[in-house]
C-alpha positions as CSV (number, residue, x, y, z in Angstrom):
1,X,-12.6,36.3,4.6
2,X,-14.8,38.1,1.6
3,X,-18.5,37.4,1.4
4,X,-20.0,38.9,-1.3
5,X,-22.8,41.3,-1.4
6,X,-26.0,39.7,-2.0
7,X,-24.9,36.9,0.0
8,X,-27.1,36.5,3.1
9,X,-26.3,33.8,4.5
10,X,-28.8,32.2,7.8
11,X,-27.2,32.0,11.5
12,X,-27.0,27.9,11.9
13,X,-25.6,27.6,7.8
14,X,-23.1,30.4,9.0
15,X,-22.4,28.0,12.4
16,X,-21.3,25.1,9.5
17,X,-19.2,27.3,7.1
18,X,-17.3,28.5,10.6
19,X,-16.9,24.9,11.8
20,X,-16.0,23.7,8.6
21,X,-13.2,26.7,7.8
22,X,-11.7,25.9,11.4
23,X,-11.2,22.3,10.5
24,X,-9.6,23.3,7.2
25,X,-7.3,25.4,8.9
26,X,-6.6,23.6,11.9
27,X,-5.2,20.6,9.3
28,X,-3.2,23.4,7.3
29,X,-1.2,24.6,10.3
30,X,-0.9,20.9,11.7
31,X,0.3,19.9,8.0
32,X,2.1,23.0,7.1
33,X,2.9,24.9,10.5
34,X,3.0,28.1,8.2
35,X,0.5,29.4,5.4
36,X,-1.7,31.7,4.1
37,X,-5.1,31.3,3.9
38,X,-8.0,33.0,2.3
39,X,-12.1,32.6,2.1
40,X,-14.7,33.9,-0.5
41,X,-18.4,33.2,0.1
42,X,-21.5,33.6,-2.4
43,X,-24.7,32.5,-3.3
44,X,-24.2,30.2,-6.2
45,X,-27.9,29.8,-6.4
46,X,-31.5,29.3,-4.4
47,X,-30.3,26.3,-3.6
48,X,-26.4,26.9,-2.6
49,X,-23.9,28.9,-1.2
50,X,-20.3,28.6,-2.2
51,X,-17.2,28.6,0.1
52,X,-14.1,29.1,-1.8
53,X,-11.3,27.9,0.8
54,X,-7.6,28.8,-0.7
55,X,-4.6,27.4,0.9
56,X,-0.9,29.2,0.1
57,X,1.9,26.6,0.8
58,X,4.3,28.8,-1.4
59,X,6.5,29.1,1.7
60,X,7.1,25.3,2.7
61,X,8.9,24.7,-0.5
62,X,11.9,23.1,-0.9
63,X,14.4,24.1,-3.6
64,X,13.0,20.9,-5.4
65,X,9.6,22.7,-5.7
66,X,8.1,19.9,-3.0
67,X,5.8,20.6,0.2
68,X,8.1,20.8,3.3
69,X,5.8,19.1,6.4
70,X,5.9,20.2,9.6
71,X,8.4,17.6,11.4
72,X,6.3,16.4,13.8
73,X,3.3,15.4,11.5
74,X,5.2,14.0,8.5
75,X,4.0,10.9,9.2
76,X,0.2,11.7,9.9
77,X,-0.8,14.4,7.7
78,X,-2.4,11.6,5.1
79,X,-4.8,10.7,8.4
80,X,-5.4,14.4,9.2
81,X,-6.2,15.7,5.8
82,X,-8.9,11.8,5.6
83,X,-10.2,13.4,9.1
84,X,-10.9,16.8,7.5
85,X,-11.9,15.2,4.2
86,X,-14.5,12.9,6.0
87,X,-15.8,16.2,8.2
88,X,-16.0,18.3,5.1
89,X,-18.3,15.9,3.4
90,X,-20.5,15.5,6.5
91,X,-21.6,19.1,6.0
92,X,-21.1,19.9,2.4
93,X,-22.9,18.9,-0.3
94,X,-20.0,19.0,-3.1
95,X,-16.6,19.9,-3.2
96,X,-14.1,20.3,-5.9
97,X,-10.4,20.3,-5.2
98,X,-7.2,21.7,-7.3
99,X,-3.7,23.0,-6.4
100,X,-2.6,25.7,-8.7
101,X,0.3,28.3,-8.5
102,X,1.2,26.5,-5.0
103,X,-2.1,26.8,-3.6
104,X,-4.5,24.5,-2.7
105,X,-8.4,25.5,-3.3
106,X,-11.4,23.4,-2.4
107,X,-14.6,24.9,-3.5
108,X,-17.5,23.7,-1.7
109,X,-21.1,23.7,-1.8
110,X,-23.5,24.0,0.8
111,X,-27.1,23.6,0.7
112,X,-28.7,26.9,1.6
113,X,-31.8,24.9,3.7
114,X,-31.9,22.5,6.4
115,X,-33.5,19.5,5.4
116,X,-35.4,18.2,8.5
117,X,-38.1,15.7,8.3
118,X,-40.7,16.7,10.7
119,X,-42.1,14.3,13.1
């Protein structure tokens, strides 16, 4: 995990990004039982920080070039990665999602403020 320098980021946003990376990983090792993963976090603004989640599947390739699932959740990694999708966009604001080079990076944005409504 890298955060950059001038990236300071509050204890209960800091409580989300950790939630949110144990979820990503969680469904990587239920999906992939081996992988690499990385994280770099930044301020992308006053209003955002950016978490930059990168998932290497290089080594659950077959000799086709296709993604080798772990045996035992062949058959449910569609529901576990709608599970994580639906729990990322509960606490991120945006994400965007690409594979490239046999990785797989979601970029997400989240809102540097709490916005509570007070009572």
């Amino acid at each position: 995990m890298i955060k950059k320098e001038d990236c300071e980021i509050p204890p209960e946003i800091f409580r989300k990004i950790l939630f949110l990376l144990m979820i990503l990983t969680k469904a990587c090792r239920q999906i992939l039982g081996k992988y690499a993963v990385s994280v770099t976090m930044e301020t992308a603004s006053e209003k955002f920080f950016v978490v930059r989640f990168s998932c290497d599947y290089s080594q659950n390739l077959d000799k086709n070039g296709q993604i080798i699932y772990t045996g035992e959740n062949q058959e449910c990694h569609k529901d576990i990665m709608d599970l994580t999708e639906k729990i990322t966009d509960s606490i991120v604001y945006r994400t965007v999602s690409l594979e490239k080079e046999n990785r797989y990076i979601l970029n997400c944005a989240i809102e540097r403020r709490n916005h509570r409504v007070d009572s």
